[in-house]
N, C-alpha and C positions, 0 to 999 in steps of 0.2 A: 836319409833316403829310405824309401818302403822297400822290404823285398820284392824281389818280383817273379814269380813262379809261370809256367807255361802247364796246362793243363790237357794229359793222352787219355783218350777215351773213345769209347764206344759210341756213337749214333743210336742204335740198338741196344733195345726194344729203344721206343719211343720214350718211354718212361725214365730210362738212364742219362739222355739227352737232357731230359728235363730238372733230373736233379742236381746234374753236375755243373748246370747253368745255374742254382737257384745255392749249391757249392761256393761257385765261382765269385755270386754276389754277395755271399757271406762273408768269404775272407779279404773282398773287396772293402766292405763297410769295417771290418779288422783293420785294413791300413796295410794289405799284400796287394801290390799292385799285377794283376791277374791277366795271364796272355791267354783268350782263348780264342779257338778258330773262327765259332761264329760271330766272334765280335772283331777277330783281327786280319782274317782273310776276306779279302777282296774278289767280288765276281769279277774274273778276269786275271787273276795273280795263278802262279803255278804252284799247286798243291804241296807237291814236292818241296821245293824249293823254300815253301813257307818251313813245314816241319824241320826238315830239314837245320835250315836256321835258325827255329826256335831249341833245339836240342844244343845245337853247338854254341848260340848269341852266350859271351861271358855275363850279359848285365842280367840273363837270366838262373837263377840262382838256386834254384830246384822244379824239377820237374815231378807232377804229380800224377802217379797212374792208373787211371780210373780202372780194375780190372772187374770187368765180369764174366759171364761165360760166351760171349758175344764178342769179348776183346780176345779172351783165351784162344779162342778159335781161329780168328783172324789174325790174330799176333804167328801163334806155330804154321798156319798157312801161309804168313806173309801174302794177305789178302787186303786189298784196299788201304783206304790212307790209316788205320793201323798196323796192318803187315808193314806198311813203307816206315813209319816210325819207333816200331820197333827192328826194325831192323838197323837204323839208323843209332839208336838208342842202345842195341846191344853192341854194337861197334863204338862208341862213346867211353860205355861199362868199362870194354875190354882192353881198349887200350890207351885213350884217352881222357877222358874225364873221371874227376874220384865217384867211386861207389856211391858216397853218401848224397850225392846230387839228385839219387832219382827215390824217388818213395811208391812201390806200390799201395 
């Protein structure tokens, strides 16, 4: 069975979106099977809920954290669906799941 990683990142700049998708398709064609939002959320699914899930789902096996100063921002603000995932994700850290789960 491939691993399978879920993928926290920034939207912003436009540029980071783009490489983190072009990331994504690289450890894809490696044989990582790759959860990420624009290919696994649904128009119509609850934002929340998606992250959420992919932080806690056991069959996901490491989470990858795209950090730039756009996430940094939004993560300590707890600003939009990175604030909600890291928020999520520090509660995981801290008492939940092992450390080595997530990779900035």
């Amino acid at each position: 069975m491939n691993p399978k990683v879920f993928i926290s990142y920034s939207w912003h700049p436009k540029e980071n979106k783009i490489r983190v998708q072009q990331l994504a398709e690289r450890l894809m064609d490696d044989g990582v099977d790759v959860v990420l939002d624009i290919w696994s959320l649904k128009d119509g699914q609850d934002k929340y809920v998606f992250m959420e899930k992919m932080v806690e789902d056991p069959d996901i096996k490491k989470v990858l954290v795209i950090c730039n100063k756009d996430y940094a921002e939004k993560a300590d603000n707890r600003k939009g669906g990175v604030g909600t995932e890291s928020t999520i994700m520090s509660d995981e850290i801290y008492s939940k799941a092992e450390q080595t789960s997530f990779f900035p």
